[in-house]
Structure formats: structure tokens, C-alpha cells
N, C-alpha and C positions, 0 to 999 in steps of 0.2 A: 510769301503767300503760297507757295510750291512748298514746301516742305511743311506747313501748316494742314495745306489738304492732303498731303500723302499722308499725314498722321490721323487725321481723322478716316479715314479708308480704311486706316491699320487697325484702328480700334471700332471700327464697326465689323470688319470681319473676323477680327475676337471676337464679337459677342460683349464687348465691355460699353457702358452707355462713359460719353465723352465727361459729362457732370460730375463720375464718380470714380473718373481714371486715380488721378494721380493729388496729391494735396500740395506736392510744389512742383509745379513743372521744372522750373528754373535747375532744381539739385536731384528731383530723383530720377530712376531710369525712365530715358525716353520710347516711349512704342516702338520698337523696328530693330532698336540698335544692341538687343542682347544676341551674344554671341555662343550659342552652342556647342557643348563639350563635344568629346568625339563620342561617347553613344548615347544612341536614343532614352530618353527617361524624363521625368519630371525633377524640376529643379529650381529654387526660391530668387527669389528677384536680391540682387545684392543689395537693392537700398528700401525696398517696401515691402510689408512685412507681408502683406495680405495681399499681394503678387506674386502669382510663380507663373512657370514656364514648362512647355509641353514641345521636346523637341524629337522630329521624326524626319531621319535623312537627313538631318542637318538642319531643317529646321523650324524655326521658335512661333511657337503659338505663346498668346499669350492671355492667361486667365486670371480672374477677381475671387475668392473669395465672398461668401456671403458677407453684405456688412456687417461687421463685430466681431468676425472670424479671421485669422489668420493662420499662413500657410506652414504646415505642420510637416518637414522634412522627414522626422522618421515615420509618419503613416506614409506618406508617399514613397517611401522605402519598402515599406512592407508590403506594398500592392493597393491599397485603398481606393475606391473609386472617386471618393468625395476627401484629398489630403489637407482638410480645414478645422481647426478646432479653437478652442479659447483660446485668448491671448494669455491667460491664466496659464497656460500648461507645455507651454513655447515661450522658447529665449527669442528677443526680436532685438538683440542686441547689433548694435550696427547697420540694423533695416529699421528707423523710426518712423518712418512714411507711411500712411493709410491712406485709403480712400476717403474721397468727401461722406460724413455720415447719409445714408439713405430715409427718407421720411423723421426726422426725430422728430419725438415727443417730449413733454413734460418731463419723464419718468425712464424713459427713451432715450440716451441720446445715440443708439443707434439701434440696427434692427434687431443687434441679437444680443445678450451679455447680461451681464449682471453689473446693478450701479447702483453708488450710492443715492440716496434719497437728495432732491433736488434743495432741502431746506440745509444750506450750509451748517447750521447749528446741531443740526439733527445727527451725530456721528454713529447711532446704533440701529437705523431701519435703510434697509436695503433693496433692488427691487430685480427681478429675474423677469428680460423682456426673448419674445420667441415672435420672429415677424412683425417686430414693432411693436405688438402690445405687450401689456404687463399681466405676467401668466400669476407673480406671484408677489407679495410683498411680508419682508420675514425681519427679526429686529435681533439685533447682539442681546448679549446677558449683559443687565446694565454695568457691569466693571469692565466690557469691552467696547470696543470702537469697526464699523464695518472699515477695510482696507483694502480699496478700491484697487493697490497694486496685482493685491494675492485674491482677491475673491470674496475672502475669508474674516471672519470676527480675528481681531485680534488684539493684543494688548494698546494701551491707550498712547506707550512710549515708542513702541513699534507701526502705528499706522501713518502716523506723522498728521495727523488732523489738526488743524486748530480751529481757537471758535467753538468750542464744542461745547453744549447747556444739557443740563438732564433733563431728559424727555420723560415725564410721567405717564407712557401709555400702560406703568404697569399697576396703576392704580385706580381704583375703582368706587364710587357713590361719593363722587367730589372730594377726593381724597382719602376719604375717610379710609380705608382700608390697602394698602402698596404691596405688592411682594419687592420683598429684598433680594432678591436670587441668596439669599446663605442658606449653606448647607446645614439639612436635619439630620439629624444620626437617632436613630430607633434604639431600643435595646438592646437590640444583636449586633451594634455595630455597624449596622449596614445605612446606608444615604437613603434617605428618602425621596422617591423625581417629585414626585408633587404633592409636598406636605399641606395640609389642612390647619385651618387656624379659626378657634371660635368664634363669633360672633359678640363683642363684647355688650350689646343692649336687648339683645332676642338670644336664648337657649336653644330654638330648635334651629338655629342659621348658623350657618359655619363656610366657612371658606378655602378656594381651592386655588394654591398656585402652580399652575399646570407646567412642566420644567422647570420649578421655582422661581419662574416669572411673570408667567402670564396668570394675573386673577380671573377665580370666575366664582361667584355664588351658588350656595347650595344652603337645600335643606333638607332635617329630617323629616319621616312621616309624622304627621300627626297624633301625639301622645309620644313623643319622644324628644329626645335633648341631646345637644351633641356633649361628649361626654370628652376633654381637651387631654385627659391622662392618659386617653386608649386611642383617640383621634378615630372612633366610630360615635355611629349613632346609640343612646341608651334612655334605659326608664327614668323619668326624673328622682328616682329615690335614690340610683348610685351616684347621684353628680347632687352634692350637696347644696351647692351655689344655687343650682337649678331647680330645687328640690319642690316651690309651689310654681315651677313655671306658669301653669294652666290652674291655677286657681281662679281667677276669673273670668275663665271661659265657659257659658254654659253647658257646651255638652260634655264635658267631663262633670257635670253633678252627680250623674247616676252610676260614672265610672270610679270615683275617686270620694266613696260613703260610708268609709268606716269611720268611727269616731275616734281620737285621743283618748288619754287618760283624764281631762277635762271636761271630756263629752263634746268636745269641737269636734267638725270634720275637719279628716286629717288627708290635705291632698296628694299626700305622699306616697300613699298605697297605691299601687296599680293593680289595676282588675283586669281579666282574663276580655277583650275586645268581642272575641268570637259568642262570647255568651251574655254578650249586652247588644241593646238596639240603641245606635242614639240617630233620631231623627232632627 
């Protein structure tokens, strides 16, 4: 019972809440009992990652980590006043110990970090938490998988996921329209980031895959067609397909009133807008 309240004494005058010390008392270090090099400096707890130690005269304070953060030896080498950063970018090799998580969430399971999405199947949306909430949520290219070791998209043999279904958020009006993430090539050779794709039931609609995966709809202005050979917007007479788009719209009558060689009107012709009124 004595050595149970001198540990609590020790971790309140750390400043560390009892709840969020240690995740196995049994194996990792205990409160009190690190041992101090001979000079004064910041220096990592041997068995918990996101524990270090602040010694002065000999001796050991002992400090947490934000949760999600672990302790970052070379900042604390370099002088830093805060030596904590992603488990992302630190070896915690032979310190597998953390704190108890602080408030999780759904999307959260701790206060700070990046995770994957809580839906097991879901291997390509990921979510960046700052204080517990979720500041952000961002999705792999669908040939990659998020991997929660590295942070980072990466290949699907590489993350080591399983379970994992294709997630359609890259498609759009119940299907009907997906980006593939594949690559466009223009005629200079050059990649296109977010290629455009017609509209196959509407001329003036066309389509945008913004990083060539995320869809989003667009249209031309009014009297024009997307034209699929130049991937802009054009007058329905260079886009043959397109060529009566607006034939049955009335206010192209007074725009589109030359006649054929039949004496039909021919709505192919486009007329100068600036010098017609359509009400």
C-alpha cells in the first residue's frame, strides 16, 4: 500500500494524470525508479515510447507526451522545447508502451494522429485528428491502401490490410459516372491532374476528375457543347455529335435561323449572342 501511494505522489508531481501513465504497469518503467546518466539532459524512457525524462542534478522528472505523440530523441538533442512528434517519424523500437488513449473517438482513437477509417473494409480513407477532433478526412488513389504503420497511401502488398472492398466514393449520380484514377497523356505528352470526360446523354455536361479521382460535374455556358477532342468548351457545329444540341430549345429560334439547302432551319449555325436579344 506504501509503495502504491508513493507512486501516485510521483506522478502527480510530474504533472502526469494516474489514468494515462502507463498501459502495463506490470512490464513498463515504473515512476521513481529511472536512473539518471551523469549529465543533466532530456532522455527516452527505455520501455515507453511516449515517456521521457528530464534530469537536473541527478535527478529525474518525469514527462508524457501529448497523446498520439511520442518522444523524439534527436529534437530533444537539438534543443526543442516541446521533443514530441509522430510515431510516424520515430523508431519506438524496443519502447512498445504508450499511454492509455485520452478522450477517443469514433475516428479518434487518440488525441492526436492520423488513422485509418474506423470501417475495416474501408482500406483507402483515412482521418487526421488535432485535440481529439477530426480536422480532416482524405482517401488513397483507388490502387492504394492507407497504412496506418507509415502514415501514408501505399501499395495494397505493402500495407498488409485485409478485408478490404472497393469503396465507390469516386463515383457520382448513382454510378453512372466513376473516375478510374488512370492516367491521361495530352498531346505534348504531358499527364493531365484532372482530366475531363463528356457527358454521354447532355452535350453541354462534362465531367471533372479532380487528381484523377475525385468526380465532380460541370457545365458549359449556355449555347455551347463540350467538345471530348480538345477537352474544352465549343460551338455545337465543331462537335458533330453535338451538332443539334439546342434544337429544341426555344430560345435558340432567333439564334440558330439560317436555312439549309432544303429551306429547313439549319441549327447548326451559330450566331454572334451579343447582337441578338433572347428573352
Amino acid at each position: 500500500m506504501c509503495v502504491l501511494v508513493l507512486l501516485a505522489c510521483l506522478a502527480l508531481a510530474a504533472g502526469v494524470p494516474q489514468n494515462e501513465r502507463l498501459v502495463n504497469q506490470d512490464t513498463a518503467t515504473t515512476l521513481g525508479n529511472y536512473v539518471c546518466p551523469e549529465e543533466d539532459g532530456t532522455y527516452s524512457d527505455p520501455e515507453q515510447c511516449d515517456l521521457y525524462w528530464t534530469c537536473e542534478a541527478g535527478v529525474a522528472t518525469s514527462r508524457l507526451c501529448d497523446d498520439g505523440l511520442v518522444f523524439d530523441d534527436i529534437k530533444a538533442k537539438a534543443g526543442h522545447v516541446d521533443p514530441c512528434d509522430t510515431p510516424f517519424v520515430v523508431d519506438c523500437t524496443g519502447r512498445p508502451y504508450l499511454q492509455e488513449p485520452s478522450h477517443p473517438s469514433e475516428y479518434c482513437i487518440r488525441r492526436h494522429g492520423t488513422f485509418e477509417d474506423p470501417d475495416p473494409t474501408n482500406c483507402r480513407t483515412f482521418h487526421t485528428c488535432k485535440d481529439g477532433f477530426k480536422e480532416n478526412t482524405n482517401e488513397c488513389a483507388p490502387t492504394l491502401h492507407f497504412n496506418p504503420d507509415t502514415g501514408t497511401c501505399d501499395w495494397p502488398q505493402n500495407s498488409g490490410r485485409t478485408g478490404c472492398v472497393v469503396i465507390s466514393n469516386n463515383c457520382i449520380k448513382n454510378g453512372n459516372f466513376c473516375c478510374t484514377g488512370e492516367e491521361v497523356i495530352n498531346e505534348m505528352g504531358q499527364s493531365i491532374p484532372h482530366p475531363t470526360y463528356a457527358d454521354e446523354l447532355d452535350c453541354q455536361k462534362f465531367y471533372v476528375c479532380l487528381n484523377k479521382v475525385t468526380p465532380q460535374e460541370s457545365s458549359c455556358n449556355l449555347g455551347q457543347v463540350y467538345n471530348d477532342k480538345t477537352g474544352l468548351c465549343d460551338w455545337p457545329e465543331n462537335v458533330p455529335a453535338c451538332e443539334g444540341h439546342y434544337r429544341n430549345n426555344p430560345l435558340f429560334d432567333v439564334v440558330y435561323d439560317d436555312l439549309d439547302a432544303d429551306g429547313q432551319r439549319d441549327f447548326g449555325v451559330r450566331r454572334d449572342f451579343s447582337q441578338t436579344s433572347i428573352n
